[in-house]
C-alpha positions as a printed Julia matrix, in Angstrom:
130×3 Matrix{Float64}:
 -48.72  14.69   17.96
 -51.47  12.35   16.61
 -51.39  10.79   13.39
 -53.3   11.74   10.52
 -54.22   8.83    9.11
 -51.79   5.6     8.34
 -48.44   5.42    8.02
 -47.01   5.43    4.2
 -44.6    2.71    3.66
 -42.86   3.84    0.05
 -40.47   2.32   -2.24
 -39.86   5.46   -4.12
 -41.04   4.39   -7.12
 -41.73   7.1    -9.59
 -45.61   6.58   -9.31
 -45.3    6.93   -5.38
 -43.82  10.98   -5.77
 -47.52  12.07   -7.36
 -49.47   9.79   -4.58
 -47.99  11.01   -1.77
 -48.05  14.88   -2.64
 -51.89  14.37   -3.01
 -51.55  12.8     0.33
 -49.7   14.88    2.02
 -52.64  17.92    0.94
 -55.3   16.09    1.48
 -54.29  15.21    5.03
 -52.96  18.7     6.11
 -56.36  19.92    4.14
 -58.32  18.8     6.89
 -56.33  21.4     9.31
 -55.63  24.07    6.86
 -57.67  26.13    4.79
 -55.12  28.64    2.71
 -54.22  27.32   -0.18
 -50.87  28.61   -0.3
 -49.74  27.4     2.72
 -51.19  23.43    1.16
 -48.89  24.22   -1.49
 -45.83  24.8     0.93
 -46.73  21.38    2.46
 -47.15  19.73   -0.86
 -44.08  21.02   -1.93
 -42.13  20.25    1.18
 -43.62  16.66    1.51
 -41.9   16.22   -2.26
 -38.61  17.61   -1.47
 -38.49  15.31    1.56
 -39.3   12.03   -0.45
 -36.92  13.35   -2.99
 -34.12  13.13   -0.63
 -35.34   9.78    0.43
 -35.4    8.51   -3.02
 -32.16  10.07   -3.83
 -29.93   9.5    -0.82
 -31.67   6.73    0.77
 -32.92   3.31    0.35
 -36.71   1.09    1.13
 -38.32   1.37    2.71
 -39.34   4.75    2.73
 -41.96   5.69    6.23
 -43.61   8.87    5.68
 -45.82  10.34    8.84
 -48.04  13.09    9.11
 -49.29  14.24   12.16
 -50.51  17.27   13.89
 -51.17  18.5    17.75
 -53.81  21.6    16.81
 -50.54  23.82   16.87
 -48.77  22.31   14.15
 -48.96  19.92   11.28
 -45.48  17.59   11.38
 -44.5   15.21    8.11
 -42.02  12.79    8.94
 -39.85  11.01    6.04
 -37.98   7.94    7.56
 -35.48   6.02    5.0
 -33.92   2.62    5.92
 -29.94   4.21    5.39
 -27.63   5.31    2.96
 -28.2    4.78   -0.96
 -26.61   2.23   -2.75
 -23.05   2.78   -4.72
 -24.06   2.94   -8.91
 -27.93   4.2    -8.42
 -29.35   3.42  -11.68
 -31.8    6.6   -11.28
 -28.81   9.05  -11.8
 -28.27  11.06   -8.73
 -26.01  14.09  -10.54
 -28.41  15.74  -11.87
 -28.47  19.74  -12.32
 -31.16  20.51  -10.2
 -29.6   18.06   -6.97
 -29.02  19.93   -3.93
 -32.51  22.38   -3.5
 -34.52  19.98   -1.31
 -33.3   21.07    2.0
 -32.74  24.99    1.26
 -36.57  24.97   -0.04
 -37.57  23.03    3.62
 -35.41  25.7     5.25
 -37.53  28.62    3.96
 -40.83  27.46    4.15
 -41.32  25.27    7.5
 -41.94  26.64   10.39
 -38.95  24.6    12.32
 -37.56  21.38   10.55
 -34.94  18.65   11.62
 -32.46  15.8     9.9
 -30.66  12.72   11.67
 -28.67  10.41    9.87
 -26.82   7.83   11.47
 -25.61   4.3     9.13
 -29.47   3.19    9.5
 -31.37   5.26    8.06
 -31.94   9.19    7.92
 -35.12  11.17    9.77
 -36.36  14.33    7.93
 -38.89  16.15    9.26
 -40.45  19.57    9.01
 -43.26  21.43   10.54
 -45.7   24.05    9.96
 -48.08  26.56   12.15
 -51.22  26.29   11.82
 -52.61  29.92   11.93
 -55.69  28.86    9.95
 -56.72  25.36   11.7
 -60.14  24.15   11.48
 -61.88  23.75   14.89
């Protein structure tokens, strides 16, 4: 897959969420022309950097990239969060990222090991731009 663009290097600070959703559609907008389908990446590309945020620590590597089949976004986090987050990780709605990934990617993937966690997800591209 080639890279669209530069990686993101993220700290997950609460400016960064907005940023890279905009990001993330304005990249995969160059491939994709439905609308609703941008909105399953943008939405995707959040719940990924969500997790980051939430279970993970900086830095936070986000790739997108795409082989003319399929757009791939790529959330890298440098390991497991810190004991006593400050950002309150309990929160009612805590849990949805993944089952929302599930439904909409095409095919999607997690490692974790005690450096860091992968996350990606991909989508078809039945409306690519030639």
């Amino acid at each position: 897959m080639q890279l669209l663009g530069e990686e993101l290097v993220l700290t997950g600070g609460r400016t960064e969420g907005q940023a890279l959703r905009r990001t993330v559609r304005e990249r995969a907008a160059k491939l994709i022309d439905d609308p609703e389908l941008l909105d399953d990446v943008e939405l995707m590309g959040a719940e990924a950097l969500a997790n980051a945020v939430l279970h993970g620590s900086e830095p936070i590597r986000v790739r997108i990239a795409a082989d003319g089949r399929r757009l791939r976004v790529a959330v890298r986090d440098g390991g497991p969060a810190r004991r006593g987050d400050p950002h309150g990780t309990d929160r009612i709605d805590h849990g949805r990222g993944l089952a929302v990934i599930d439904v909409l990617a095409s095919e999607w993937g997690l490692e974790q090991s005690a450096t860091g966690t992968y996350l990606w997800f991909d989508v078809d591209l039945p409306g690519a731009k030639s």
